[in-house]
N, C-alpha and C positions, 0 to 999 in steps of 0.2 A: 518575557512578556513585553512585549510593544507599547510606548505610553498612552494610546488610547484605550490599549485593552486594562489598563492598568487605574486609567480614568475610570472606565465602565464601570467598577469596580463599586463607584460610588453613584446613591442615588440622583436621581436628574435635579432632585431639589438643593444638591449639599453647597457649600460654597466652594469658590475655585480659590478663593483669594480670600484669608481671615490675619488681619492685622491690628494689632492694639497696641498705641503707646508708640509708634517707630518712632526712634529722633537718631538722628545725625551730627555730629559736631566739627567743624574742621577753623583748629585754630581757637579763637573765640565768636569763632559763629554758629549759631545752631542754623543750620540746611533745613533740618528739619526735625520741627517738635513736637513731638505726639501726636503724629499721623494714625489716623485709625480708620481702615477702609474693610469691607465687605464686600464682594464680589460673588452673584451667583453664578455658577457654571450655567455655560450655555447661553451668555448676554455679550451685548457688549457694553464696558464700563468707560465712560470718559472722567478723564482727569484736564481742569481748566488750571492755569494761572498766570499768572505774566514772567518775563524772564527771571530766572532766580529766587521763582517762588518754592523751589522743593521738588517739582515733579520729576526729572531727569534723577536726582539722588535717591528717592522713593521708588525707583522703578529698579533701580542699581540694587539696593538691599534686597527688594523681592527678587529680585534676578540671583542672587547670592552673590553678585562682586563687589557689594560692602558689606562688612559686617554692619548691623545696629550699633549703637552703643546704650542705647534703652531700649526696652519693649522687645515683642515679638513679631511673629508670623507665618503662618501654615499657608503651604499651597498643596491644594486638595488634602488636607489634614495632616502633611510631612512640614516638620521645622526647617525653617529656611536658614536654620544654624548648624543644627544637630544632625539634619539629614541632608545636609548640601546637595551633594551626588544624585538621592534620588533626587531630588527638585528639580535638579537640572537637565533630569530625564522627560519632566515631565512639560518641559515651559521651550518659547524660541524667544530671542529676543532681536525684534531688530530698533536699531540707534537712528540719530539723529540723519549718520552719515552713514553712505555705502561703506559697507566694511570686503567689498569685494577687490581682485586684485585685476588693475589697471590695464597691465600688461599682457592677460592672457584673457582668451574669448568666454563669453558665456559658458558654454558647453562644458571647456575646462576647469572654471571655475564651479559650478556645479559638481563636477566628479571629483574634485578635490574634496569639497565640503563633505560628500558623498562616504567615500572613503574613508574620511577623517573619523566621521561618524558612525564608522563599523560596516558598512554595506558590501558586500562582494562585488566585485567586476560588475559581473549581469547584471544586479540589481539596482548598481549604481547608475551605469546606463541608462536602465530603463525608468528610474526615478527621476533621472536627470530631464530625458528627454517626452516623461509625462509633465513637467512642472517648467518646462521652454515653453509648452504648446497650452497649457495652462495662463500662464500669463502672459501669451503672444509674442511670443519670443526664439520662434522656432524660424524665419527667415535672418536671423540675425544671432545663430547660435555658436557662429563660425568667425564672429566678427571681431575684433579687441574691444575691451569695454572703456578704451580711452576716446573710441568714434560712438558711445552712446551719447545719450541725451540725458537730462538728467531723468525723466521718468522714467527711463528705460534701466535706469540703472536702480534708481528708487523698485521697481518690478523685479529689478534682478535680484536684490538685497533681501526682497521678502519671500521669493524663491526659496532662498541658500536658510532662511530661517524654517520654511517650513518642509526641508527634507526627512527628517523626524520624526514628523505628523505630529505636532507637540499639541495636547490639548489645550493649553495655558499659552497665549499669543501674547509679550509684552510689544506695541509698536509708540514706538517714542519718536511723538510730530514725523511720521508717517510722510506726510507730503507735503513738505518744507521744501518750497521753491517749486514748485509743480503748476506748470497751466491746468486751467479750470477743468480743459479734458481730460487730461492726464488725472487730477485729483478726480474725476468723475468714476475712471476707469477704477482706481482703488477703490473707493467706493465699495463700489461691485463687490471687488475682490474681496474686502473685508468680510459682506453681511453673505456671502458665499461660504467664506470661511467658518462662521456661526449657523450656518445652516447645515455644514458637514460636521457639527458635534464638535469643534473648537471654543472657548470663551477668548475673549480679546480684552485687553487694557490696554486705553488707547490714550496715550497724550494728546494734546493739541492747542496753536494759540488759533488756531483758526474756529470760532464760535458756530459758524455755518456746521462743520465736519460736525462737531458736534450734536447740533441740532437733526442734521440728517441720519446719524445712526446709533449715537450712544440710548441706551437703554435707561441709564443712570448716569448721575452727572454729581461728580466732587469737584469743589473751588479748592485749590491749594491758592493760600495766602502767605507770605512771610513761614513757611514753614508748617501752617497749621490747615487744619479742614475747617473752611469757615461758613463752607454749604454742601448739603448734600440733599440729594433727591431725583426725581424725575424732570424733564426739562420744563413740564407744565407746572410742576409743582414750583418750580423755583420762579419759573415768568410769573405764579399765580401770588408769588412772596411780593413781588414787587410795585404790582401794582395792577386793578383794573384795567381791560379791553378799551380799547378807544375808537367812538365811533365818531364817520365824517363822513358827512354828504355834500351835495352840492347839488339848488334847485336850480328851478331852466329860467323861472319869469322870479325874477329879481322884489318886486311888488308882493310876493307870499312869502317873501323871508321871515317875516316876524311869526306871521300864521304858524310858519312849517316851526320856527323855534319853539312855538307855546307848545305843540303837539308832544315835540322831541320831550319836552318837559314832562307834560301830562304822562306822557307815555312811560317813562324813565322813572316820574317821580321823582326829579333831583330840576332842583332851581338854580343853585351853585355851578361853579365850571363851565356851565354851556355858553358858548361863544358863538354869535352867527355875525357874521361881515363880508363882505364880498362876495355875495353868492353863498360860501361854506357854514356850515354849523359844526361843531367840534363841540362834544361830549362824552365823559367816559362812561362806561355801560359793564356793570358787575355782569352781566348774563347776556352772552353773546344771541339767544334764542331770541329777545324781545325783536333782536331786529324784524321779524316778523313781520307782528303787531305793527311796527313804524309802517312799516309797506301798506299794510291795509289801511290804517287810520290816513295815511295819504292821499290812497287811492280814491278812499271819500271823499277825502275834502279836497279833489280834484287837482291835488298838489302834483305836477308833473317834477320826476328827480333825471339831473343828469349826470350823478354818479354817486355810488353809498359804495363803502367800506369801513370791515369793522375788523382792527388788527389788534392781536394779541401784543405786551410788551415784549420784545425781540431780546433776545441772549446776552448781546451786546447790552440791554439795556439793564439785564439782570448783573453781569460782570462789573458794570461798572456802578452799579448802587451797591454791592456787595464790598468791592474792594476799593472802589476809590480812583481805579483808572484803567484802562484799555488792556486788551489782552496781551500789549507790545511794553505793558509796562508805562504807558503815559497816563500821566495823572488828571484826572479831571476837577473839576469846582462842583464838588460834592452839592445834590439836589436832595430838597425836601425826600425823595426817595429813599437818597442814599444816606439821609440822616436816621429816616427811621427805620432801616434797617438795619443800621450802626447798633442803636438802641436797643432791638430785639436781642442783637447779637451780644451785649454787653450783659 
């Protein structure tokens, strides 16, 4: 039985990915300390945190090339201890780095993997050269992967993982050095992936990837899970929408501030000087209401916008500094989410 048919198996609601308690130890460092993650089949899950927060080592154990040293973990209800073998039937894993070989062309690298993995001649072929033209790689299938690019070779690497058809997709930082197009084109390929009945767990320090396709979002901090949720849910942890306008006639700035006021109901925070007004706004809909109450009082605006708190802003009141690892001067923000979390 084939590992998707072997997925099917289980309902569309079950999870793909159930973990309690992982930790890791090397030396006297704990990697990682009682990781606990949940994954439903059929999503994709990201995993955030700054270098040498845990993620790479956590994805190694689910993968089965670490053992635990505490806790557990089922993928799609097999022990990632006890039933190694099957697990590995059922998951691909691609790394940080191409694990493809240098010296020989796509094509061939393909039918090695092909091979390796049980496939006959024929169907290695034809696997091979369905999953070239899959990820655009069929003018260049003849070529050494020492004359690629790096995205091309980042496209070749997730190839070679998904000859398999593994339902369980580990991609760890994905597109680590990749131009924007190139990260654009993955992308694609990802929520493609999850739309042909795959689940994906996806590293990343990049906050945008994030936000453009995880489903669910875990912070790994120093080892541990120190947020989890949805992406809205986490921007909603940290703090109100913030709205900013900017009128035309300079002379109804105060007008248009008292409105923002009335309108909002909040006297505190609002700031109007140079033209702009800046106030935060728990309910992004009032903006509405602003518009009309404007348009009465004959307030001409030349420009409104009302932005959500960004990922970045969430990552770094959570943890304390940048997804690269830099540390910030912790804000009111990020103090009182310290405190929740405490």
């Amino acid at each position: 039985m084939k590992p998707l048919e072997r997925a099917a198996h289980h309902a569309s609601g079950d999870w793909a990915i159930e973990a309690q308690g992982l930790v890791k130890t090397f030396g006297d460092k704990r990697a990682v300390d009682g990781v606990n993650l949940n994954v439903k089949a059929g999503t994709i899950y990201g995993v955030l945190g700054p270098n040498g927060a845990g993620k790479t080592t956590t994805i190694r154990m689910l993968g089965t090339l670490l053992r635990p040293d505490m806790g557990s973990a089922q993928i799609f209800g097999h022990d990632v201890v006890k039933e190694s073998h099957t697990v590995r039937q059922l998951i691909g894993l691609t790394g940080q780095y191409a694990s493809v070989d240098e010296s020989l062309s796509a094509n061939e690298n393909l039918m090695i993997f092909s091979r390796l993995l049980g496939l006959g001649r024929a169907e290695a072929k034809r696997k091979t050269a369905d999953l070239l033209e899959e990820f655009g790689l069929t003018d260049a299938a003849k070529r050494p992967i020492k004359g690629f690019s790096g995205g091309m070779r980042r496209r070749l690497d997730l190839a070679a993982s998904l000859i398999a058809q593994p339902p369980l997709i580990f991609l760890d930082e994905p597109t680590t050095g990749l131009d924007p197009r190139t990260r654009a084109q993955m992308w694609n390929t990802i929520r493609q992936l999850v739309q042909s009945g795959s689940t994906v767990l996806l590293t990343t320090q990049y906050l945008d990837e994030a936000d453009q396709l995880a489903d669910r979002v875990a912070v790994i901090d120093q080892g541990h899970v120190v947020a989890e949720g949805t992406v809205d849910d986490l921007k909603a942890s940290v703090g109100t929408a913030s709205l900013q306008l900017r009128i035309q006639e300079m002379t109804q700035l105060e007008q248009a501030r008292q409105i923002v006021e009335q309108i909002l109901r909040t006297e505190s925070n609002v700031t109007a000087e140079a033209g702009k007004i800046t106030a935060p706004m728990a309910d992004a809909n009032i903006a509405a209401d602003l518009l009309i109450a404007f348009r009465a009082a004959g307030i001409d605006l030349a420009e409104m916008s009302v932005q959500k708190p960004t990922l970045d802003e969430v990552f770094l009141a959570i943890t304390g500094q940048d997804a690269r690892g830099n540390e910030s001067h912790p804000s009111p923000e990020t103090n009182a989410v310290k405190e929740l979390q405490a």
